[in-house]
Structure formats: C-alpha cells, structure tokens
C-alpha positions in Angstrom: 3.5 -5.3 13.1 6.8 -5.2 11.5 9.1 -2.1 11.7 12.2 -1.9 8.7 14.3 1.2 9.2 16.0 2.8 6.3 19.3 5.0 7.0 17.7 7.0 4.5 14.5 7.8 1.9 16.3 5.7 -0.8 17.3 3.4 1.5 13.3 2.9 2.8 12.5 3.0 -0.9 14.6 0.3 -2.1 13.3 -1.8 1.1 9.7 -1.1 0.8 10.9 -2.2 -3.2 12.1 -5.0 -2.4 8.4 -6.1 -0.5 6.0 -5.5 -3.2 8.8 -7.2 -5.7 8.4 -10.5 -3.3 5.1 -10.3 -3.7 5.1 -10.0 -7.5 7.5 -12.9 -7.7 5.6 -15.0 -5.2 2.1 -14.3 -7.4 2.9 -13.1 -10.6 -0.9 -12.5 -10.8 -0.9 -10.6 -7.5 -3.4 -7.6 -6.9 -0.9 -4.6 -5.6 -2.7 -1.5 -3.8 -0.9 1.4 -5.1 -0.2 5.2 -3.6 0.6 8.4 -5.3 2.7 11.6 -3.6 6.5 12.4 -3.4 6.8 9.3 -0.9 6.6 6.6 -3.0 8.8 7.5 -6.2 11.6 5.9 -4.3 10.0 2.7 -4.0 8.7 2.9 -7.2 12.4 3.7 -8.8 13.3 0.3 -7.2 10.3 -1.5 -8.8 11.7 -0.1 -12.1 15.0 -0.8 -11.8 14.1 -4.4 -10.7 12.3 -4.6 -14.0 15.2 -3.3 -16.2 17.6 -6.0 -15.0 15.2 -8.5 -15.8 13.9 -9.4 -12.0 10.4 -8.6 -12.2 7.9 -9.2 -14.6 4.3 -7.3 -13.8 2.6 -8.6 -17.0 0.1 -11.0 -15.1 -0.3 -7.9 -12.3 -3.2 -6.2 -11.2 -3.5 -2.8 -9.8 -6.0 -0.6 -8.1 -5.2 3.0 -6.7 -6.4 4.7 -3.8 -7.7 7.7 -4.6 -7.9 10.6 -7.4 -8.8 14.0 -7.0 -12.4 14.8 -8.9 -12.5 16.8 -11.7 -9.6 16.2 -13.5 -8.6 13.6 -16.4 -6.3 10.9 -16.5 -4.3 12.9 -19.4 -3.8 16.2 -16.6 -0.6 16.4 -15.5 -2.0 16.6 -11.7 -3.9 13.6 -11.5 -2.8 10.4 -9.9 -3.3 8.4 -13.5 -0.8 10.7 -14.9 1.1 9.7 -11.9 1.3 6.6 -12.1 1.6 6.5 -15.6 4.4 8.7 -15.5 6.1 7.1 -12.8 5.6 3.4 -12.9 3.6 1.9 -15.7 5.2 3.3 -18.7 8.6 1.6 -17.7 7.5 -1.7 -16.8 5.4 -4.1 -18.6 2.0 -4.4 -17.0 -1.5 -3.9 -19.2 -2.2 -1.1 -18.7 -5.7 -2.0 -18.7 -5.7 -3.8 -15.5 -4.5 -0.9 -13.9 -7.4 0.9 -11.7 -7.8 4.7 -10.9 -10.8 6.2 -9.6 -13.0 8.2 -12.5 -12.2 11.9 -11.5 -14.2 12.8 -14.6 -17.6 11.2 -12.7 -19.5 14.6 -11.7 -22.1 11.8 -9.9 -20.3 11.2 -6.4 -22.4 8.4 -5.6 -22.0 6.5 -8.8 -18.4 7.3 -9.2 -18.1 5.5 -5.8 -19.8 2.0 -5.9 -18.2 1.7 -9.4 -15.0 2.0 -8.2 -16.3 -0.2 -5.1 -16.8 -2.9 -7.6 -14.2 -2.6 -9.5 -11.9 -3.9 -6.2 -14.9 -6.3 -5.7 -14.0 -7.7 -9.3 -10.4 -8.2 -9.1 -10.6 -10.4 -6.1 -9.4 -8.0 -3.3 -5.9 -6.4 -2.8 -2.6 -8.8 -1.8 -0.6 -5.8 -0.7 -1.6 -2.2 -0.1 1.1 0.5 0.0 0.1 3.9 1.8 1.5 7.1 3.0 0.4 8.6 5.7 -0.6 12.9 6.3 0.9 14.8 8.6 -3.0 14.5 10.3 -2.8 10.9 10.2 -5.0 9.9 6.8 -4.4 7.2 4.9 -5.5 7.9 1.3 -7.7 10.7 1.7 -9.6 9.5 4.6 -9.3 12.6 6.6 -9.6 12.9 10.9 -13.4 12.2 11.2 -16.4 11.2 13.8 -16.1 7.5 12.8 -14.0 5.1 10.1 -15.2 4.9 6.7 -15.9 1.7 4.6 -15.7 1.9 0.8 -15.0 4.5 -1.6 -15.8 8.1 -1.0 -16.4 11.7 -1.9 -14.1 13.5 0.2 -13.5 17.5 1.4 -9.7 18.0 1.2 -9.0 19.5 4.8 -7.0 22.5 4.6 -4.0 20.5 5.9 -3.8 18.2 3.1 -4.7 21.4 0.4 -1.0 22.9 2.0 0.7 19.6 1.8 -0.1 19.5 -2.0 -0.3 22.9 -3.5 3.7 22.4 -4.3 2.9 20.5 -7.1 0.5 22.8 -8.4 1.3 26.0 -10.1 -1.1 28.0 -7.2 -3.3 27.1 -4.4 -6.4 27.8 -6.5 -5.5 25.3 -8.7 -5.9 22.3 -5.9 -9.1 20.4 -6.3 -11.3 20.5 -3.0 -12.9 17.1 -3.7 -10.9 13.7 -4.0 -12.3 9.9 -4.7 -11.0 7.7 -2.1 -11.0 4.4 -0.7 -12.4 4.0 2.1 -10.7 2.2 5.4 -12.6 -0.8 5.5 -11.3 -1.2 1.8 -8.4 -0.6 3.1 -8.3 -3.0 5.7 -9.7 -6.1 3.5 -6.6 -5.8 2.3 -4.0 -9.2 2.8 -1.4 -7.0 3.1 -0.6 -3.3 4.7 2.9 -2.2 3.9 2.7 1.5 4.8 6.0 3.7 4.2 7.2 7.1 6.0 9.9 9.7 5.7 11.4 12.9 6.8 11.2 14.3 10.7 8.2 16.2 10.1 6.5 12.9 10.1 8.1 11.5 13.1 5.1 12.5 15.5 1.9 11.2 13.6 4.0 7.5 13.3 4.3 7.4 17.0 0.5 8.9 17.3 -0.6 5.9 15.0 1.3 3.1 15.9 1.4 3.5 20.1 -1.4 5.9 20.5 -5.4 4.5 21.0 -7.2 3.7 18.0 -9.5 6.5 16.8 -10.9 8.1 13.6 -9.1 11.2 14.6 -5.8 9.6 14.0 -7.1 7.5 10.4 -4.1 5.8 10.6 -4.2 4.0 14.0 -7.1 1.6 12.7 -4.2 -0.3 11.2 -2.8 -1.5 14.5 -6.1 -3.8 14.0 -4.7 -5.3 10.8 -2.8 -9.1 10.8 -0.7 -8.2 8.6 0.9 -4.4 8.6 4.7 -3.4 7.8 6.1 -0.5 8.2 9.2 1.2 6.3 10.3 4.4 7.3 13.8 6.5 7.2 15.2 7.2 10.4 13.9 10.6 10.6 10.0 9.7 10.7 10.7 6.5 12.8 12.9 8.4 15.8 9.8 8.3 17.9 8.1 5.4 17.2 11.3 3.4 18.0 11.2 4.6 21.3 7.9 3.5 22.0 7.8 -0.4 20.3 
C-alpha cells in the first residue's frame, strides 16, 4: 500500500488527479472506476483542468460508476449521473456513451444487478478504481455486514450514510433508502485501488481500515488484501493512520 499525504483537500485532489491522469496517458483506452460525493470534486477539478490545458485526452476512455441510488433518473439533480455529468463529463471529451451508471430507474432489483454486473464484465474489468470511504467504513454503498459482498447489489442505506447525505437534499425525506451498488469482489477485480480521504472526522475509520483486522464490519479493511491499493488523504484524515504504518 502506498500512502500520499496532501497538506490539504486540494492539495490530495490535485495528487489523487494526477494518478488517474497517468493512467489515462499510459492507456488512453483505460477503464477508470469512478466515485460520486463532495470528496472527489477536487480530484475531478484537476482532471478538468488537465484537459483544458491540453494534457489529457479521455476520448478512447471507459468509465463505470459505483453505485446510484434507486428510484431516481439520470436527468434528477440528486442522482450520481447528474453527478458526474455535471462534474466531469460535460467538460472533458469522453463519449458519453461509454460512460456506465447503475439504472436507478430498474424497479426489478435482481435484474437491475446482473445487468450492471455485465456491463463491467463487457468492458474488460476496471484499471483504476477511485473510492471514498464512510465514516462506518463502506466503500460504495457496501455497508458494515455479516460477510463481504461480490457483485452488484440492492442495498438498505444505514441511517449513518442517510445523515451523511441528506445535506444535499432539500429534507431528510427526500433521501432514497435503496442504492445500486457494486459489490466488493467487483471492487477488488479491480487492477487498481486508489482510494482518497479528507477532513479529521475521518481520521479514525482510515486507521480502523488500514491497521485494524480485516472484517465485513469495517468494508473497507478488505482492501489491505488488494496488490495494488493507494491511498491519498489530507493531513486531517491521515493523522492516525501515519502513526500506525
């Protein structure tokens, strides 16, 4: 595992940037693993930038997301398509159609699951996956649980999570209680794991994940098992993991 510390959340943006940007440049036909939530915009404000000045090109790219809440359309201002769209695709150029959301819209959990379960099958895998991580621990919406999941699934939004994301709602009420997610062994085919943190109120669940025993109670900590994980963080959420590695 490789730990880059930012002095601050623009600072780990523009490093955690300047990752998935290597990777573009090494395979211009790369498959990125994409994450929604206030944590990435400031990687994805470097990816755009990069574009602007004429360093990246993302017209060969791939992209699948991790999750999407069910029950709302990619047009909703709430969804992680709008998301995305609004904070990534519509300022660089990639086809839009190669860019891969869960169907919130699918009222059939099981269908909207292996669909999206071949959809990653069809592109080939993912070459780097960026993630967040929950104040519990999940990684996507794979919430503390009896065992690990595989591929995509029908989730119950834990009250944690509901808290954590009813600012960007207009009330509580309006949060959906379902999500589509991918699973963690999806997760973990991935080549890559670059997985990004900031702000003290993480600071605990990073040291709980990366020097605490694996469990499903701690989603997170499975990547320790990965070949291949980096992690970017501000100060702030790495204070205790750097006393630990």
């Amino acid at each position: 595992m490789k730990i880059y510390c930012g002095d601050n959340y623009e600072a780990m943006g523009r490093i955690a940037g300047n990752i998935i940007a290597a990777q573009v440049i090494l395979k211009p036909d790369c498959v990125l693993g994409l994450a929604t939530g206030s944590t990435p915009l400031s990687t994805y404000k470097t990816l755009v930038e990069k574009y602007e000045n004429g360093d990246l090109d993302f017209s060969k790219v791939t992209s699948v997301n991790l999750d999407e809440y069910k029950g709302l359309s990619g047009d909703n201002d709430q969804s992680y398509r709008y998301f995305m769209n609004t904070n990534l695709f519509n300022h660089i150029n990639i086809d839009k159609s190669r860019t891969f959301v869960p169907n919130g819209l699918e009222p059939d959990s099981e269908k909207a699951c292996k669909e999206y379960d071949a959809v990653v099958a069809s592109v080939g895998g993912v070459d780097i996956q960026l993630l967040g991580i929950g104040h519990n621990g999940h990684i996507a919406f794979n919430e503390p649980a009896p065992f690990f999941s595989k591929g995509t699934q029908c989730v119950d939004l834990t009250q944690s999570t509901i808290d954590a994301n009813k600012r960007f709602f207009e009330k509580e009420e309006d949060v959906p209680r379902q999500a589509y997610t991918m699973g963690i062994g999806t997760i973990m085919s991935a080549k890559k794991i670059l997985l990004i943190a900031a702000g003290e109120e993480k600071a605990d669940i990073m040291a709980k994940a990366f020097a605490g025993p694996i469990t499903p109670e701690v989603p997170a900590s499975v990547l320790q098992l990965h070949p291949d994980v980096t992690v970017v963080g501000d100060k702030a959420a790495l204070s205790k993991l750097l006393e630990l590695v």
